[in-house]
N, C-alpha and C positions, 0 to 999 in steps of 0.2 A: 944403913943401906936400905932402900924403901924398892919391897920384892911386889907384881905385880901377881896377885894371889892364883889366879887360871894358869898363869904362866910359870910358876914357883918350879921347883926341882920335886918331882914327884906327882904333883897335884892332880895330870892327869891319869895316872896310876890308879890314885885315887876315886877318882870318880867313874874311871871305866868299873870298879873292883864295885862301887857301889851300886852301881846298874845294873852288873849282873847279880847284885844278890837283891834288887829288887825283882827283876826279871823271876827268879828262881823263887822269891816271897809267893809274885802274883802266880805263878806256876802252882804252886802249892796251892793256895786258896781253890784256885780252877777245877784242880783234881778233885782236893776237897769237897767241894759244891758238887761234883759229878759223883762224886763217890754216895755224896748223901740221897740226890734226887735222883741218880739215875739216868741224871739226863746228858746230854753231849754239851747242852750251850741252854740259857736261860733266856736267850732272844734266838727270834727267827735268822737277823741277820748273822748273831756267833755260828749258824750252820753252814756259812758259807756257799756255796754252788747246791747246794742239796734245798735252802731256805725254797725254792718253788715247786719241787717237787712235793717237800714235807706241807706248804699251802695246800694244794692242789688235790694232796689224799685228804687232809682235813676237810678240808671242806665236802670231799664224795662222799665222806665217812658221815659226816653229819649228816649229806644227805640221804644216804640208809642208813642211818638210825631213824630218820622221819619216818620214810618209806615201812620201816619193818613197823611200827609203830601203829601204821595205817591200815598192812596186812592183816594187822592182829585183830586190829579192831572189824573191820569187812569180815575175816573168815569166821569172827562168831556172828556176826549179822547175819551171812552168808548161810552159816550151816542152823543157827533160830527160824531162818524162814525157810529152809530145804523141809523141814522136819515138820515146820508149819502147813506149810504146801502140803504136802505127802497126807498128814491129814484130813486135810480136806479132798483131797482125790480118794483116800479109804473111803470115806463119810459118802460121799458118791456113788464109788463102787458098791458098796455094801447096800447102798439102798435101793439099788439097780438090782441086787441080788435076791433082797427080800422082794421085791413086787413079782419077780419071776416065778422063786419058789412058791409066791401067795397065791398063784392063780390057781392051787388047786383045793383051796378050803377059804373062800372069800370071807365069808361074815369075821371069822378067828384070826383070820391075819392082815384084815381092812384092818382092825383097832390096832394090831400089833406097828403093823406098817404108818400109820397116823402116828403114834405113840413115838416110834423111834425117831422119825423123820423131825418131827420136834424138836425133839432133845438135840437130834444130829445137827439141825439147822442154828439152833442157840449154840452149840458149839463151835458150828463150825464159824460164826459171828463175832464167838468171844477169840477164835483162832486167831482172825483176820487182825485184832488190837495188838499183838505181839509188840513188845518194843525192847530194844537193847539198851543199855546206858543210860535210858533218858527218850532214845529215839524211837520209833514206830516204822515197823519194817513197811508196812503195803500202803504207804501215802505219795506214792510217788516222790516228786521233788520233797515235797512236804514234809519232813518228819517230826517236825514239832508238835504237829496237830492228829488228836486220835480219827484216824481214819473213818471209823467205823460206829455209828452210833451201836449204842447197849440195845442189848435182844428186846428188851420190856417196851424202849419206844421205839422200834423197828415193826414190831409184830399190833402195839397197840397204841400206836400215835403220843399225840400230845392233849390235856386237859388244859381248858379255861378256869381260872379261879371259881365259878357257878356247877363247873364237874360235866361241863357241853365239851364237846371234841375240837380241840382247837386244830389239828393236821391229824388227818388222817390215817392211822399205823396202816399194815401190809394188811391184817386182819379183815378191816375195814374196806378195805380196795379192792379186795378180791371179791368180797361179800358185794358191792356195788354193782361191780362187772360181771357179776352171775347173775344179779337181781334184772340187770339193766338186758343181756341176753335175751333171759328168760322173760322177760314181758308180764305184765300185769296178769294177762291170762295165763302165764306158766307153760307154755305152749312154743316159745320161740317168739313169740312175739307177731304170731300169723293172726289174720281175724277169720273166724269160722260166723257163718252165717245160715240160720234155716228160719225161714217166715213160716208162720199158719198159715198164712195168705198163697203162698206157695210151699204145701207140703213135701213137694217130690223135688226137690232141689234144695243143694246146697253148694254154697260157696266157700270159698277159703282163698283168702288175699293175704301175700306178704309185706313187710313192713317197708317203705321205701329206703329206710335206714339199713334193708339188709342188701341193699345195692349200692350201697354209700362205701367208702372208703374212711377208716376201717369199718368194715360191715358186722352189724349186730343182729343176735338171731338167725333165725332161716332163712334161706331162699330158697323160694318152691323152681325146680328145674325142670321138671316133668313131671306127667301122668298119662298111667296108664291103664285099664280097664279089661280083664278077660271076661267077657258078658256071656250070656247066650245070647245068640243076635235078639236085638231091639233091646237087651236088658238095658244096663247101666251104660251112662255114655256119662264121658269125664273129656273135658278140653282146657290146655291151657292157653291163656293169652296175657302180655305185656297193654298195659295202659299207653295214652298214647305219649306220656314221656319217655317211658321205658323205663320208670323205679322201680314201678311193682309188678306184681305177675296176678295173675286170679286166675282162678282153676275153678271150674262149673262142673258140677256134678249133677247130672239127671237119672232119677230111676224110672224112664219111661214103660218099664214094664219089670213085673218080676222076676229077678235073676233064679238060676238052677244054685245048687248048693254045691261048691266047690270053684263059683267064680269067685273074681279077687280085684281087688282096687289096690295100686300101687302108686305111691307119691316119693318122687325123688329130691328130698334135701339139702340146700348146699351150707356148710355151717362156714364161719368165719375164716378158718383155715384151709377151705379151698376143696376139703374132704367132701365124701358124701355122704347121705345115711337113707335108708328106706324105709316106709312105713307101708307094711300091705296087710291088707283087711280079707279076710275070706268070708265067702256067703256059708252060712249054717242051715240045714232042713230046716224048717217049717215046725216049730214046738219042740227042737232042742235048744242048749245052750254051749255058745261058743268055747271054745276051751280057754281062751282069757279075753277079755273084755278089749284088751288092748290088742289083737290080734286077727280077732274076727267079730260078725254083727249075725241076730238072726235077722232071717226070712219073715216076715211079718204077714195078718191075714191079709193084707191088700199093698199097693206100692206106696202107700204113706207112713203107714205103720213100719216098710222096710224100712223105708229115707229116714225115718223116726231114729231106729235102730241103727243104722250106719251112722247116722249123723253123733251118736253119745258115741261109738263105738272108735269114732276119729276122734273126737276131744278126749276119748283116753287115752288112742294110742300115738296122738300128739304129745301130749301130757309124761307119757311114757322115756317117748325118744327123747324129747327136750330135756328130760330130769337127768338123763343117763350121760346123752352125749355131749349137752352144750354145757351143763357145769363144769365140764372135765378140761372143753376148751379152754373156756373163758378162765379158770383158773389158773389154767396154766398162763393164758395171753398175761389175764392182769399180773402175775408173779414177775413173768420175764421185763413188761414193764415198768413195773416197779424196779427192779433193781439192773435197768437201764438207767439208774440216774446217775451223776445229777444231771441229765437233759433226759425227761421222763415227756409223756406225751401232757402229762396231767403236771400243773404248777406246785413249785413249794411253798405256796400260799395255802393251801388245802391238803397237803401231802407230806409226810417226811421224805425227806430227802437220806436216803441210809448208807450214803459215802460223803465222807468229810472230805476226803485229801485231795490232791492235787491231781487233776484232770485235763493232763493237756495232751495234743494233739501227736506228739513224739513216741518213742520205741517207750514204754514200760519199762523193758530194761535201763534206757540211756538214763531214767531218770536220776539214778544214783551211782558213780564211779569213783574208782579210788585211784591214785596215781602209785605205781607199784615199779615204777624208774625212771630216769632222767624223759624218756620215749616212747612211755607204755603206760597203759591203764587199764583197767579191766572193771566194767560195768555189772552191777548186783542190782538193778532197780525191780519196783513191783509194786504196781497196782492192785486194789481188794476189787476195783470195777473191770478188770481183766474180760473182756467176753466169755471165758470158760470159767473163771471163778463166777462169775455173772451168773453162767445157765446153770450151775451146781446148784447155786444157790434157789435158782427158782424153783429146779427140778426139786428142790428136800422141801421146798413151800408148797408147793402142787401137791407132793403127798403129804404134808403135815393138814393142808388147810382142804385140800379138796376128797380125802377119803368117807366115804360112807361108813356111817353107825353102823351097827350088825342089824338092827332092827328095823334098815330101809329097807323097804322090798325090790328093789333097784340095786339093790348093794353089789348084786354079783355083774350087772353091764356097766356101773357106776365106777367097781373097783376096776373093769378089763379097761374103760373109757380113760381112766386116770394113770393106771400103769402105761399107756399108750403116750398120751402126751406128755410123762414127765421121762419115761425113757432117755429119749433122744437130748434131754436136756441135760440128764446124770450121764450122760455117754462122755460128753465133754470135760470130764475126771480122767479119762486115758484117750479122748478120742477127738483129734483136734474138727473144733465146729468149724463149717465153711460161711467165705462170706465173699458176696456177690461180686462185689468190684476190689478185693484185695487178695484173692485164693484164700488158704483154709491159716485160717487162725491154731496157736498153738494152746493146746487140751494142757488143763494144768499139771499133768506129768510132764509134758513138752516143759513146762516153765521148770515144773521140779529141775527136768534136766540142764535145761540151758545154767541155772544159778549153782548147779552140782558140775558143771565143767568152769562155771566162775570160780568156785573153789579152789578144783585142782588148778587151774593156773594162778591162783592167788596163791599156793603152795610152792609151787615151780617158781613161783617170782620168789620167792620166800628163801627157796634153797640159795636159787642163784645170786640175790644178792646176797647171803650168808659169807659164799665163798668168794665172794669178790670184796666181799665185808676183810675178810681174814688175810685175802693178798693186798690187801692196800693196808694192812694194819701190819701186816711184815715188814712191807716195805718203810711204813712210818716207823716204825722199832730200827729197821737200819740207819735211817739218818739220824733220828733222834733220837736213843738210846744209848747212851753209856756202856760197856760191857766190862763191867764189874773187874774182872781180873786183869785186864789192861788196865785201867785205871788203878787199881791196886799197885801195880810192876812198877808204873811211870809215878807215883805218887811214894815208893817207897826210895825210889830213883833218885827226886829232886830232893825226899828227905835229907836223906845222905848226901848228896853236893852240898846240899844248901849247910848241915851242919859241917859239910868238911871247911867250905869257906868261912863257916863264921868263925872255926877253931883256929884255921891259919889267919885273918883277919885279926882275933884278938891275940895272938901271938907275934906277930907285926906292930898292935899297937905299942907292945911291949918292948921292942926291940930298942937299944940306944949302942952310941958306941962301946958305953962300959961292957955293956952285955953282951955286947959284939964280939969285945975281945978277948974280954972272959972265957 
């Protein structure tokens, strides 16, 4: 009799019997594999309804892990240049501290005050090179490239292979623009004039350059004369351009002793300064040379006398107050660069980095979540790191020896113009068409509250870090003693089936009846 096998007495007994103890094999295996990794499913899809959810943290999670990554690296950037900064705003203050206290023992604390400001200035130079990682904090965009040339060719240019000055260091530029000032005569660059031919006059013309834009040297603004009537008579007049001015001096007759000639100065910076001369009796001598003139036996011999008596105390005022200018002018110029008035053809140029036209800060930011960033940039050419820098130049390069006799108007002259320039360490400079620039404590601040919110981003994504990683742990996670329960479960089915299975195999009628 020929039995169709699927169809037989039993067969399908059999084959349900063996499905379920395949079923209860792969059940076992399943546990097994969870038991060992801990995990729920080996694929996204074994998660079931949960698979987009467990996508969806994955992926946030990864992206704070970037995020924290970037924190980390920004809040030490962030806190290398807070602490960089800060230095340079001491190095200011303090040297704003010393010219103050110095004003009352000039020659002792001119050198002291030169000496520091040096060292402060090279310091504060090698500050500005900082770099983290690899990178360079005050180059704006830039951080590949060292911002800031080294002190040695900032201060003393660059040589020609022959040992001639190929560009110019600060040294050198200041020294130019003092030299340039001050004029061949040392005087301002004014021309004094007395002929034999005409004994009882003299002139004095300023330079048309000191009416030029930017103006160099003096400009004469006034004079004025207390005579005894018919004494000295002084007038000033403009040429008929209107460059220069000339001021006539006549001693049409003999002054009494205790008249005076006053000449009013105007120096580059808009300031003024005075030079007055006092008449002296007749066979004494003035008490300085640069202050008053004698009385001479007739009105030639006076003119004679007032006439050296101005070329000193021209000589005088020029040495005192236009080095102090021009010093300070050529510093801030200088490290207006790189757009200096002067080319980098002739000139070091003593900022490398990136110079454009945007926020300082914007130029470096960090992405710190999905919708947030928070900007740490900085420039070494900052306007207020700019006048810092000039300010510790002007007292490094424009202080008096102890051994100038000028040292004590030279030191007041130089604490003056570089004040206002170290003020800008806590005290934001103004500027004309943008309101008041921030002092580089303002920057300290602004990159010490980039901190704190690189911190607070820091926390917040932390704990948002840990709720999406809970949540990933419920879908995809295993939890051990379930797994254990259900795995010790299908054990025991699975061998109760295979005991009654092989006991079935064994069954026949004998054994039946048995």
């Amino acid at each position: 009799m020929t039995t169709i096998t699927p169809f037989a007495a039993g067969s399908y007994l059999t084959t349900r019997n063996a499905a379920q103890l395949t079923t209860l094999k792969s059940q076992l295996n399943d546990l097994s594999t969870q038991l060992s990794t801990g995990l729920t499913a080996q694929t996204y899809g074994g998660l079931g309804s949960g698979r987009s959810t467990a996508l969806s943290a994955q992926a946030t999670l990864s992206a704070l892990t970037g995020y924290a990554a970037g924190i980390t690296a920004a809040q030490t950037r962030t806190n290398v240049a807070v602490t960089s900064l800060t230095q340079v705003a001491t190095l200011g203050i303090d040297a704003r501290t010393t010219l103050n206290n110095g004003l009352q023992s000039t020659p002792v604390n001119a050198t002291a005050a030169k000496a520091n400001a040096l060292n402060n200035l090279q310091a504060a130079l090698d500050t500005l090179n900082q770099s983290v990682a690899g990178n360079y904090l005050f180059g704006g965009e830039d951080s590949s490239t060292q911002p800031v040339l080294d002190a040695d060719t900032i201060l003393n240019g660059t040589k020609k292979p022959d040992g001639s000055t190929d560009q110019m260091g600060l040294t050198e530029f200041v020294s130019s623009q003092v030299k340039a000032d001050l004029g061949a005569n040392g005087n301002g660059r004014l021309t004094q004039t007395y002929l034999a031919s005409n004994p009882t006059e003299i002139t004095l013309a300023d330079d048309p350059s000191s009416r030029a834009k930017p103006q160099s040297g003096f400009a004469i603004t006034s004079v004025s004369a207390v005579p005894t009537p018919g004494g000295i008579a002084a007038t000033r007049a403009l040429d008929s351009t209107g460059t220069s001015a000339t001021v006539t001096i006549d001693v049409n007759q003999q002054p009494a002793a205790g008249d005076s000639l006053t000449l009013t100065l105007q120096l580059p910076d808009g300031t003024q300064t005075k030079v007055t001369l006092t008449a002296a009796a007749s066979g004494t001598t003035p008490a300085s040379s640069s202050t008053g003139f004698a009385i001479g036996a007739d009105k030639a011999e006076t003119a004679n006398n007032l006439n050296e008596a101005l070329k000193s105390a021209l000589s005088a005022s020029a040495s005192s107050t236009l080095p102090a200018y021009s010093t300070a002018q050529a510093a801030s110029t200088f490290f207006s660069a790189p757009n200096p008035t002067t080319t980098a053809a002739n000139t070091v140029v003593w900022y490398q980095g990136e110079n454009g036209t945007t926020d300082p800060l914007s130029t470096q930011s960090v992405q710190v979540s999905a919708g947030s960033s928070v900007q740490i940039g900085v420039r070494a050419n900052q306007p207020a790191i700019s006048n810092v820098l000039a300010g510790l130049a002007t007292v490094a390069l424009g202080m008096p020896n102890s051994s100038d006799p000028n040292a004590a108007a030279l030191y007041s002259a130089i604490s003056s113009q570089a004040q206002p320039l170290l003020s800008s360490a806590d005290t934001s400079p103004s500027a004309s068409s943008t309101g008041a620039l921030p002092s580089v404590q303002d920057t300290v601040t602004q990159l010490s509250l980039a901190s704190t919110r690189l911190s607070n981003a820091a926390t917040t994504n932390k704990a948002t870090q840990n709720t999406l990683q809970n949540t990933l742990d419920g879908i995809e996670q295993a939890p051990t003693e379930e797994v254990v329960t259900k795995l010790l479960d299908v054990q025991n089915r699975l061998q109760a089936s295979y005991q009654v299975t092989a006991s079935l195999s064994k069954l026949s009628l004998v054994n039946y009846i048995s």
